[in-house]
C-alpha positions in Angstrom: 35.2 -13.1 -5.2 31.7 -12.6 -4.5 29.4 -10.5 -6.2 27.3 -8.3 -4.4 24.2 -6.6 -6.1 23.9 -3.1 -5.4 20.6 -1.0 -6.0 20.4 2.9 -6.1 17.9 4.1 -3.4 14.8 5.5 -4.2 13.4 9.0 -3.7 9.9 9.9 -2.4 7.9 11.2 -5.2 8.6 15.2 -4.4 5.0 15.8 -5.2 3.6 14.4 -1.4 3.6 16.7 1.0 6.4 16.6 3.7 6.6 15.0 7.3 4.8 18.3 9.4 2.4 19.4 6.5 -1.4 19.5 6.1 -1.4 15.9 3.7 -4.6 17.6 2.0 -5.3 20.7 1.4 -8.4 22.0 3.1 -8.8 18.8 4.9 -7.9 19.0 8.5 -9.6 16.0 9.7 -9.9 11.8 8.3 -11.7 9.1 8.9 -9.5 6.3 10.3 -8.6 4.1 7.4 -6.3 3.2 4.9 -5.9 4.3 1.5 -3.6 2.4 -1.4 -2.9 3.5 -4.9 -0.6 4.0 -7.6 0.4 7.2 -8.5 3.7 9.4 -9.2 5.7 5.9 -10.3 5.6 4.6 -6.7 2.8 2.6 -4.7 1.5 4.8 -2.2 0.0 3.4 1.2 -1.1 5.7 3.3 -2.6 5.4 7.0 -5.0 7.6 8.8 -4.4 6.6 12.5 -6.2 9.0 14.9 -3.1 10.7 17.1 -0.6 8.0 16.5 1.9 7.6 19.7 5.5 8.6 19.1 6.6 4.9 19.3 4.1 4.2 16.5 5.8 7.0 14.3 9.2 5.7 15.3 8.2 2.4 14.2 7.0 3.1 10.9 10.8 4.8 10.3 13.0 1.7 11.7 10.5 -1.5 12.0 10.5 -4.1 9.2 7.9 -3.9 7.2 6.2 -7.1 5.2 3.1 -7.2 2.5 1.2 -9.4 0.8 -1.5 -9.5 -2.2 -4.7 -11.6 -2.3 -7.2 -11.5 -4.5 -10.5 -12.4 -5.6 -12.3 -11.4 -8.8 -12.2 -7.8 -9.0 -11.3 -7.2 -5.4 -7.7 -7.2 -4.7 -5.9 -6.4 -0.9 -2.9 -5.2 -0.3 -1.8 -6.8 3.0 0.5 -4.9 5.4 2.0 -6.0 8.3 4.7 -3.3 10.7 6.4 -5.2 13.0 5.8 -3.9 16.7 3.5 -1.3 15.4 0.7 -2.7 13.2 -0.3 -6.2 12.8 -1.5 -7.8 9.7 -3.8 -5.6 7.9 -5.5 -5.0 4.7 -7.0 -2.5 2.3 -9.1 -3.4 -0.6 -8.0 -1.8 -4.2 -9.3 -2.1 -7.5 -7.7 0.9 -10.2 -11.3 2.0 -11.3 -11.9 3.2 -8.5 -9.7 6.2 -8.8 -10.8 9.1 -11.2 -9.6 8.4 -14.7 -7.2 10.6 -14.9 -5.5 9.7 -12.0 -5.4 5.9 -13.0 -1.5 5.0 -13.7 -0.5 1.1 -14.4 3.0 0.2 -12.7 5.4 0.0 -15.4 8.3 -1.5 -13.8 10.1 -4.2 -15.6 10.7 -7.9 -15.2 13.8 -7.6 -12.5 12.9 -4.1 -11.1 11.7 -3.2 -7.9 8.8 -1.0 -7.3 8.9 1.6 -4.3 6.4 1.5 -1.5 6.2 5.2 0.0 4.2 4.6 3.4 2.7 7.5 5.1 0.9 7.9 8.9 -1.3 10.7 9.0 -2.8 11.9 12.3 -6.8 11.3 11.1 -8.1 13.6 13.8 -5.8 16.4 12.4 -4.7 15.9 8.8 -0.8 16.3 9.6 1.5 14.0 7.7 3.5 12.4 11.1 5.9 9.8 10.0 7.0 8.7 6.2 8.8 5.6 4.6 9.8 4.5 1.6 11.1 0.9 0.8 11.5 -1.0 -1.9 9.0 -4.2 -2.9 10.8 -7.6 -4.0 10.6 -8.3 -7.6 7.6 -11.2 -7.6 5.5 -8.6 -5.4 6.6 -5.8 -7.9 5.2 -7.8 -11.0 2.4 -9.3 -9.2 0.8 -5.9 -8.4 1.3 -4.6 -11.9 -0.4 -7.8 -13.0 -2.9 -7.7 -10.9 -3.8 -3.6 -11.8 -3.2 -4.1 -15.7 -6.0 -7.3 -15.2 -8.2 -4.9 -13.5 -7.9 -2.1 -16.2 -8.6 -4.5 -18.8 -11.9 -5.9 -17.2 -14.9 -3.7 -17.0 -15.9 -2.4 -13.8 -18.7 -3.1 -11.9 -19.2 -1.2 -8.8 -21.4 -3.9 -6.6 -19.2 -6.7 -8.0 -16.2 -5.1 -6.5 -18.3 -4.8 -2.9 -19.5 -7.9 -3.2 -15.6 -9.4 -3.9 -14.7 -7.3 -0.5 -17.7 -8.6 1.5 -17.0 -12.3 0.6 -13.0 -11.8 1.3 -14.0 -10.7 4.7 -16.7 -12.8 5.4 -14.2 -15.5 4.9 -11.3 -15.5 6.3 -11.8 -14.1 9.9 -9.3 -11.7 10.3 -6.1 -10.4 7.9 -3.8 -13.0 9.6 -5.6 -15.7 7.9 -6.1 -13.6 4.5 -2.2 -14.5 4.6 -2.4 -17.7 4.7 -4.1 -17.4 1.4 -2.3 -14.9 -0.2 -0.4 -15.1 -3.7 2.7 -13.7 -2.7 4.0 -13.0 0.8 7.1 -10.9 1.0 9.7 -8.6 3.6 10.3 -5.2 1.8 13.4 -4.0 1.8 15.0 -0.3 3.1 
């Protein structure tokens, strides 16, 4: 008989604030962008899409979702791709950039798989619209906490990490060949 693995979903860190809520209190307006981090036990990428259509909010739900990770010195991207809704895009990250006392390393284990909770907030209104949650494969699970305990352990130097962004973008031309050159390149899953 064959074995079949079996994995018990994840939950949404209960601390984000739900689908229809203000994502930050006394903000009601974003720049368009993208924001990554760890926090809560779970990698958080948000997206700040000025009033997202309904098909793009229905797409983040049900599309399949891939990422990658590139780096270079103390720049690292998280590379996102939503089928039918987003193309390949990235958003730089380096831990130290976050106050210290929200700074929290992954701390899954070899084997484990880390949860990516994505959220679309409207930018020109600050409303959470659409939220997902799926689970990273194992190599991209271990190679972000690699890559974040590396960047802990380094000292960091503000116009280093620009300079690591600029050069990364100066490049390759656009994300899709950032891809090309990425460590790991992966679907998620959920």
């Amino acid at each position: 008989m064959r074995e079949i693995h079996t994995f018990v979903r994840p939950e949404t860190p209960s601390t984000l604030p739900k689908v229809g809520e203000i994502y930050a209190a006394g903000f009601n307006k974003f720049d368009e962008g993208t924001r990554y981090a760890y926090a809560n036990g779970a990698h958080e990428l948000t997206l700040f899409w000025t009033d997202p259509s309904s098909a793009e909010i229905f797409g983040l739900r049900d599309q399949p979702v891939e990422v990658a990770l590139y780096s270079n010195g103390p720049a690292a991207f998280l590379l996102y791709k939503i089928a039918d809704v987003c193309e390949w895009s990235d958003v730089a990250f380096n831990i130290n950039l976050l106050p210290e006392g929200e700074r929290e390393l992954p701390s899954e284990a070899p084997g484990d798989r880390a949860r990516l909770v994505i959220t679309l907030v409207n930018a020109a209104d600050g409303i959470v619209k659409g939220r997902r949650l799926v689970s990273l494969d194992k190599v991209m699970t271990q190679a972000l906490r690699h890559v974040m305990s590396e960047q802990a352990a380094n000292l960091f130097v503000r116009p280093l990490y620009d300079i690591a962004v600029q050069e990364a973008h100066a490049r390759f031309p656009d994300t899709d060949a950032m891809v090309h050159a990425a460590e790991v390149v992966e679907p998620t899953l959920g």
